[in-house]
N, C-alpha and C positions, 0 to 999 in steps of 0.2 A: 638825158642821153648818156648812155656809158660813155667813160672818157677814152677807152681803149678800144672801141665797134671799128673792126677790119681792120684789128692788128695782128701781129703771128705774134710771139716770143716763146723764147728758148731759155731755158732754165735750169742749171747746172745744180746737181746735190737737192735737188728737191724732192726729195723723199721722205725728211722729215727736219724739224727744224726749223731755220728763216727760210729757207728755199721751200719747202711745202706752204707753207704759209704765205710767199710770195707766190707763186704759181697759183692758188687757191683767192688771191685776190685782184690778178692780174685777168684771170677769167673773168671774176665777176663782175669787171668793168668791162667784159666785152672781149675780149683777148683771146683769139686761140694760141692754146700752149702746148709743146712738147717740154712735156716731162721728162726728164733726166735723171737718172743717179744711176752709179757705180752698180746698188742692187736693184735692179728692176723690180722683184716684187714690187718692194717698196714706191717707186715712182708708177707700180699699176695701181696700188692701192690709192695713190693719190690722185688718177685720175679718173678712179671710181667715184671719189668725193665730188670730185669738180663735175662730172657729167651729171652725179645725182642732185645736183643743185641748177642743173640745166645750162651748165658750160660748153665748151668743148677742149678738149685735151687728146693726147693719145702720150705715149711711155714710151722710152726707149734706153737701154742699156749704155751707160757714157760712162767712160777712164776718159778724165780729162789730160791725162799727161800722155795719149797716145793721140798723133796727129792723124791716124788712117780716119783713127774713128771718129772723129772733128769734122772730117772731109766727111764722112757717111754720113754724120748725125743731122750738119748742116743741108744736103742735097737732100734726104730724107724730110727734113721741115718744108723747106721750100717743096718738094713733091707731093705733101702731104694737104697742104694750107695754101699753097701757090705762092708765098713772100715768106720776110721775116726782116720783120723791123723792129725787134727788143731781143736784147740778150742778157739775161742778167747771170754775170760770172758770178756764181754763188760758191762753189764747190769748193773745199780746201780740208787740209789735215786735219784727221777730228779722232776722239776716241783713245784706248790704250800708248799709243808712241805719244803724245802729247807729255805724259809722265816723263819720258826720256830727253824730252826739249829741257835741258835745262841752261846755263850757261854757258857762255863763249870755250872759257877752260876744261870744261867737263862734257861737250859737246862731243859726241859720237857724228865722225865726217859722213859716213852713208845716212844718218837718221839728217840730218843738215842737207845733203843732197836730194832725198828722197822727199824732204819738204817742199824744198827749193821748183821740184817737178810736179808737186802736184799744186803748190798754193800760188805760183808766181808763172810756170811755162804755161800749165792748164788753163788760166785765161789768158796771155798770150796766144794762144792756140785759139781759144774761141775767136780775140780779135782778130785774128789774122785771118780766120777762115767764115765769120760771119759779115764782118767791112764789105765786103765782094757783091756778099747776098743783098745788102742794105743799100748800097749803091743803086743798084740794079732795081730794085722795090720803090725807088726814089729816095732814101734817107732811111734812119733811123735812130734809135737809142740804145746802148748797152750801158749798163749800171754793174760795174764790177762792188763786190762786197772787201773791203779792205777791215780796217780795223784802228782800235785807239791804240792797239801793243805797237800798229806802226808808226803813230806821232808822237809817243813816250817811251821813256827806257822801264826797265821789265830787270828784275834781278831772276827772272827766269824765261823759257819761252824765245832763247834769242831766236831761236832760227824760223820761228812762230813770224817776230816781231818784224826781225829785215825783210823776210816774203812780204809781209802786209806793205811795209813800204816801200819795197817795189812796186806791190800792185798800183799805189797810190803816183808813183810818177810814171807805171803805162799810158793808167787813166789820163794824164797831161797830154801824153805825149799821142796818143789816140787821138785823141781831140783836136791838139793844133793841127797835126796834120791831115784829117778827114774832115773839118770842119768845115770847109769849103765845098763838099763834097755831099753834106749833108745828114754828117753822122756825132750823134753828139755822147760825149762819153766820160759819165763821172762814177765815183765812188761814195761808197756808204761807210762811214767809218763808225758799225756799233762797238757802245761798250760790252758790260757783262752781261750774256742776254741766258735769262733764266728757261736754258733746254735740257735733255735727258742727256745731254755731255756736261753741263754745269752742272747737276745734281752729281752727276759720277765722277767727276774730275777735282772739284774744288771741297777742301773738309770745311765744316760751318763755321768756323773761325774766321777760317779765308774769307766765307762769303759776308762773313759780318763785316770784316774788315774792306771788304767791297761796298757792300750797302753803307756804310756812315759816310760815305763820300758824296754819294748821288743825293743832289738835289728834290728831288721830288717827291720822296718817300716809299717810294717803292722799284726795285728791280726790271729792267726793261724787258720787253716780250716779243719773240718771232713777230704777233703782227704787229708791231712799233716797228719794226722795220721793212715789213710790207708796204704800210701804208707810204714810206719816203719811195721804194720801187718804184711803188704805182705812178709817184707823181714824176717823177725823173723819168720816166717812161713815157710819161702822157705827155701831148700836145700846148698841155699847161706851163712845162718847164723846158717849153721851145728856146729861149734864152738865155738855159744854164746847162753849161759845160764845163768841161775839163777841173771840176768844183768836188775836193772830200767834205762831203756832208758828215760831220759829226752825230751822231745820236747813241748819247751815253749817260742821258740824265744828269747834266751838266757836271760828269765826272770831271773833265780836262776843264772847268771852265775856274776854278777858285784855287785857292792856297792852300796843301795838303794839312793843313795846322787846324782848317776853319771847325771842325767834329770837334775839337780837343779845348777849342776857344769858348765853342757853344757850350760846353759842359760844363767849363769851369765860371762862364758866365750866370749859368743856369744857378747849378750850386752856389753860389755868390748871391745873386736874387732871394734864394731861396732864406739862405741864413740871416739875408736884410729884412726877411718879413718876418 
């Protein structure tokens, strides 16, 4: 039995990326999904996929940093699907301005503002204007997407970094307080997830120097973090709240030395045989 049969959820920046990739597997456990992103095309083209897979979806145009259309986008699902019990805050700064995130000192105050609005109010906005909906449906789940820039420091990216970790004490603070209520509300904190913004944004040095960190031997992918969605969504993870799920390929999880130790271990083995 799908694990999501006569759920709705909403889906922020899912046009492509981990939010196409979570709406695309949010379906196929059964979920009806409104599709969201800034460009529409983009969120029709991905509800082209999910229908031709035998889904249901439909698309709809979303600035998450404007509340009118928070208020539309929400009345619009529920009119659409009759409830809405998953919201996953996906959507945040991507692209070109990411270059210009650089340090505290060298921080341009509108590019730090205009971050601030879309990565940290835009899900604000969702929770504030989906809580209502989800009450009302009996409960539900929203899985805001955070990040590891916001449980570690960043020699760039600051105004990247503090968004995320706001997101991550919304996530708390949504939860203690709606919990009683029925709405459970946690965070996905990926690491470097190999999309057509990391291809354009990071030179292969950088990504090297990402990759010798990760545990597992290879780079994480949109659905690596679909698959945590779904289950933080599902009736499976009735239990866990107000909870940042790490998924980073055990970057945060070891001493930045261990790539530098292994090498010199290796070499050292190597010259013993």
């Amino acid at each position: 039995m799908p694990r999501l049969e006569s759920k709705v959820a909403l889906v922020t920046g899912a046009g492509a990326g981990i939010g196409r990739a979570s709406a695309r597997a949010l379906a196929a456990e059964g979920a009806a999904v409104m599709v969201t992103d800034i460009d529409l095309a983009t969120a029709e083209g991905v509800v082209e996929e999910i229908v031709g897979a035998g889904g249901t979806a439909a698309a709809r145009k979303l600035d998450i940093a404007q509340e009118g259309e928070w208020v539309d986008t929400v009345a619009a699902t529920v009119d659409r699907f009759g409830s809405l019990s998953i919201l996953h805050n996906n959507a945040a700064m991507v692209g070109e301005e990411l270059t210009r995130d650089l340090d505290v000192v060298q921080m341009d105050v509108e590019l730090w503002d205009k971050t601030m609005s879309i990565n940290l109010r835009g899900p604000m906005l969702g929770c504030k204007h989906s809580v209502p909906a989800m009450v009302e449906s009996g409960g539900g789940s929203i899985v805001n997407t955070g990040s590891i820039s916001g449980l570690s420091g960043e020699i760039i990216l600051h105004a990247y970094a503090a968004s995320k970790a706001g997101v991550h004490s919304l996530t708390q603070c949504v939860a203690t307080t709606y919990g009683p209520q029925g709405v459970r509300c946690n965070a996905i904190a990926p690491g470097l997830i190999w999309t057509q913004v990391t291809e354009a944004f990071w030179t292969q040095d950088e990504k090297d120097a990402w990759f010798e960190q990760h545990l597992g031997g290879r780079m994480g992918s949109p659905e690596d973090i679909a698959e945590a969605v779904v289950y933080l969504a599902s009736d499976g993870a009735e239990h866990v709240t107000g909870q940042v799920l790490r998924i980073d390929g055990g970057f945060l999880s070891h001493y930045p030395t261990v790539p530098r130790i292994r090498a010199l271990r290796a070499a050292a083995a190597s010259e013993g045989s």
